[in-house]
N, C-alpha and C positions, 0 to 999 in steps of 0.2 A: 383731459385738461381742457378750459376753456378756451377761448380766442386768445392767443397769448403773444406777443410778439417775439414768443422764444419757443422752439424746438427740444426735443429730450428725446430722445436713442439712448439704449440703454443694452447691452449683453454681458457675456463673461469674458473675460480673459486673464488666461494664463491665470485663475482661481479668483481673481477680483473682479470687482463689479465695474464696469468700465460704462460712465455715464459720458454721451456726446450731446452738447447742447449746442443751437443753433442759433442767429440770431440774437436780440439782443436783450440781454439780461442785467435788466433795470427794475425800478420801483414800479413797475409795471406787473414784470413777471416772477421777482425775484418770492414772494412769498409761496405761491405757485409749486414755484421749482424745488423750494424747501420739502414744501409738503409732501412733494413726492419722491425727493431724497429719503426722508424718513421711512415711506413704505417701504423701497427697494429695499432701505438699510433695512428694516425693521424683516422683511418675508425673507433676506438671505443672512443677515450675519457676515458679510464679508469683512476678512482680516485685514484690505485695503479697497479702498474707493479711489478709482480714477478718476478724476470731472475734468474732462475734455473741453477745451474751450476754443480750439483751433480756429471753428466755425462760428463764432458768439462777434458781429460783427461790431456793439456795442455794449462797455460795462462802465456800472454807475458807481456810485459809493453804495447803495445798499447792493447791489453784486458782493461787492469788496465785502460788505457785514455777511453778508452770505456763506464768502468763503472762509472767512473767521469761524462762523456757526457751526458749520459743517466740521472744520477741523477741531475746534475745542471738543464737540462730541466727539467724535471720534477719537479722538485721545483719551479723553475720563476714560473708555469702555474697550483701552488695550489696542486701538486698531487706528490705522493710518489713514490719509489725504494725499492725494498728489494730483497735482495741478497739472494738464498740458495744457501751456501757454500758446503756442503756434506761435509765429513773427507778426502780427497784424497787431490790431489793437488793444485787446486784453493784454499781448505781451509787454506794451510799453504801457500800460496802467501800471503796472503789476509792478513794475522796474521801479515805476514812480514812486509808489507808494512803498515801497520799502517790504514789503510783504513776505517776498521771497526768506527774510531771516527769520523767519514762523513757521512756513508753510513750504510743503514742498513743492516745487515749483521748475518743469520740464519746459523745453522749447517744442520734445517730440516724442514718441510713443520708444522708442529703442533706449531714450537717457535712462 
């Protein structure tokens, strides 16, 4: 990935693909981050995607389009989203914008 104002970690767990973004995921990096949502999605097939956002110390409205994207895919094709929110600021976007009754949506890796 380029110079990006946002970070991607990415492993398995517990059978899903457990993506940790860092930093801040705006209009900036948000297409970015898509594009390689897709690879992971695309080389593993996971039945769930976690997008970790604990560490994402800013998110914009195309973040928010993002997280939409990511989950409408993933539904058409049988298989889940689930958001960690952590308590900082993605968490209270998230609250804000109503999001949560769409999308599934964690404060922490144990919910």
């Amino acid at each position: 990935m380029a110079c990006l104002s946002v970070g991607l970690d990415t492993r398995e767990r517990e059978g899903a693909l457990h993506v940790e973004l860092s930093g801040e995921l705006d209009i900036s990096s948000a297409a970015a981050v898509e594009s390689r949502l897709l690879e992971l999605e695309d080389g593993n097939a996971p039945e769930r995607v976690i997008l970790d956002l604990r560490a994402v110390s800013f998110l914009d409205s195309t973040g928010l389009s993002l997280l939409i994207n990511v989950d409408r895919r993933l539904r058409s094709e049988g298989r889940r989203l689930t958001v960690v929110s952590g308590t900082g600021a993605p968490h209270r976007i998230l609250e804000i914008s109503g999001l949560g009754s769409h999308i599934e949506i964690v404060e922490d890796l144990d919910s």
